[in-house]
N, C-alpha and C positions, 0 to 999 in steps of 0.2 A: 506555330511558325517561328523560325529563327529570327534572331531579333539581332539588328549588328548596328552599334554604335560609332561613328565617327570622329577622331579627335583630330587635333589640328596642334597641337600642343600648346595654344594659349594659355597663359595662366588665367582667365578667367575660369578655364574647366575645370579643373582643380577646388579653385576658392569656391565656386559659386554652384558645383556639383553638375555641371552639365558637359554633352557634348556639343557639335557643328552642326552636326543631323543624329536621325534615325533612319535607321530599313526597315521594315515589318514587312514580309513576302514581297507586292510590288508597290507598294507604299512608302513612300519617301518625305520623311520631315526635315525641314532645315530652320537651326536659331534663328532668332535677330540677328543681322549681321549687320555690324559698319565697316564704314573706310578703315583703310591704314591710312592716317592723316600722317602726310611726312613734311608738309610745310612747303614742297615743291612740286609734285606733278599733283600731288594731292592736297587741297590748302583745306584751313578750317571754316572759308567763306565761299564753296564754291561746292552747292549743291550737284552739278553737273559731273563735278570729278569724283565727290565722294559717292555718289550711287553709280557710275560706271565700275568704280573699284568695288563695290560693293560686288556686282554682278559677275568681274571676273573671276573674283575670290569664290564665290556659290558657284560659276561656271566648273573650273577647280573640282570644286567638292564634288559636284554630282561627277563628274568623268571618272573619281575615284572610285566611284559609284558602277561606274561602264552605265550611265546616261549619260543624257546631255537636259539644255534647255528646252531641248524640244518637248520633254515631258514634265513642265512645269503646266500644273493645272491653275495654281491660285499664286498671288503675291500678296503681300500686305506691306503698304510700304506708312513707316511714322516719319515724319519730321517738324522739327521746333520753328517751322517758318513756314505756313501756305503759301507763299506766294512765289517760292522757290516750285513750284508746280508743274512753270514748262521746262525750267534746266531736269527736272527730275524725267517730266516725264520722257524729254527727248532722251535722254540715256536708256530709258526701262524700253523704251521703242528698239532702240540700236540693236538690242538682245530680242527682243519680242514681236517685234512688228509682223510677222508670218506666223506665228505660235497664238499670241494672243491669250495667255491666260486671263480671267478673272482675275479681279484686281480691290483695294479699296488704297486711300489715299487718306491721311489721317493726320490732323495737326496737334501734338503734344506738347506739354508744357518743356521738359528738357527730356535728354539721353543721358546714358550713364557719363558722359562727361563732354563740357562747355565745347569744345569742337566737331562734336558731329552734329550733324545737321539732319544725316538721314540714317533709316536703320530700316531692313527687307528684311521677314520673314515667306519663307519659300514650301510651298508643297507641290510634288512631284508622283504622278503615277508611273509605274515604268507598263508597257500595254504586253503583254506575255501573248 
C-alpha cells in the first residue's frame, strides 16, 4: 500500500524527524498535536482554547486528507492538569458529540513546553 506523509512545515518535523500524520490505504495516523498559544484568543491557562485549537488544526489536516472528523475512530487526549477535564472535554464534544470516537483522557507530568496544557493524538479510518 502507498504510504503518504503529511507535513505542515513545522520545525519540529525536521528537528525531531516526523510528520502531522500518516495515510496507509484507508488508515489515517495523526501526531500529538497542541495549540498555537498566541497569548490571546489562545492563552497558556485556558485548557478550553488550547484543545479547540487543537481540533481545528487536525480538522485542517484530515480535509488535506479529503476526510473529515467524521472518521475519527480513537483520540487520545494528555494534559498537565486533570482537573482541566470539563473545559477539555466540552471542546472535544464541539467536534464530536455525533461521531463519538473512543477516547482516553491522561494526566502527565509536562508537554514539550510550560504552556501547553493539552496535546491530541488522532486515528482515523476513511470507510471505502
Amino acid at each position: 500500500m502507498k504510504r503518504e506523509n503529511i507535513l505542515t512545515g513545522s520545525p519540529w518535523e525536521d528537528k525531531m524527524g516526523y510528520c502531522r500524520a500518516v495515510r496507509i490505504g484507508n488508515i489515517i495516523e495523526v501526531s500529538g498535536t497542541v495549540a498555537v498559544v498566541d497569548g490571546e484568543k489562545v492563552k497558556a491557562d485556558d485548557a478550553y482554547a488550547q484543545t479547540y485549537n487543537i481540533l481545528e488544526r487536525v480538522e485542517k489536516v484530515l480535509q488535506d486528507l479529503n476526510v473529515g472528523m467524521k472518521d475519527v475512530i480513537r483520540t487520545r487526549i494528555f494534559t498537565t492538569d486533570i482537573t482541566s477535564f470539563e473545559e477539555v472535554a466540552r471542546a472535544h464534544a464541539s467536534f464530536f458529540k455525533d461521531v463519538k470516537p473512543t477516547t482516553g483522557f491522561y494526566e502527565i507530568s509536562k508537554l514539550v513546553a510550560p504552556e501547553y496544557l493539552v496535546e491530541i493524538e488522532f486515528t482515523a479510518v476513511v470507510q471505502e
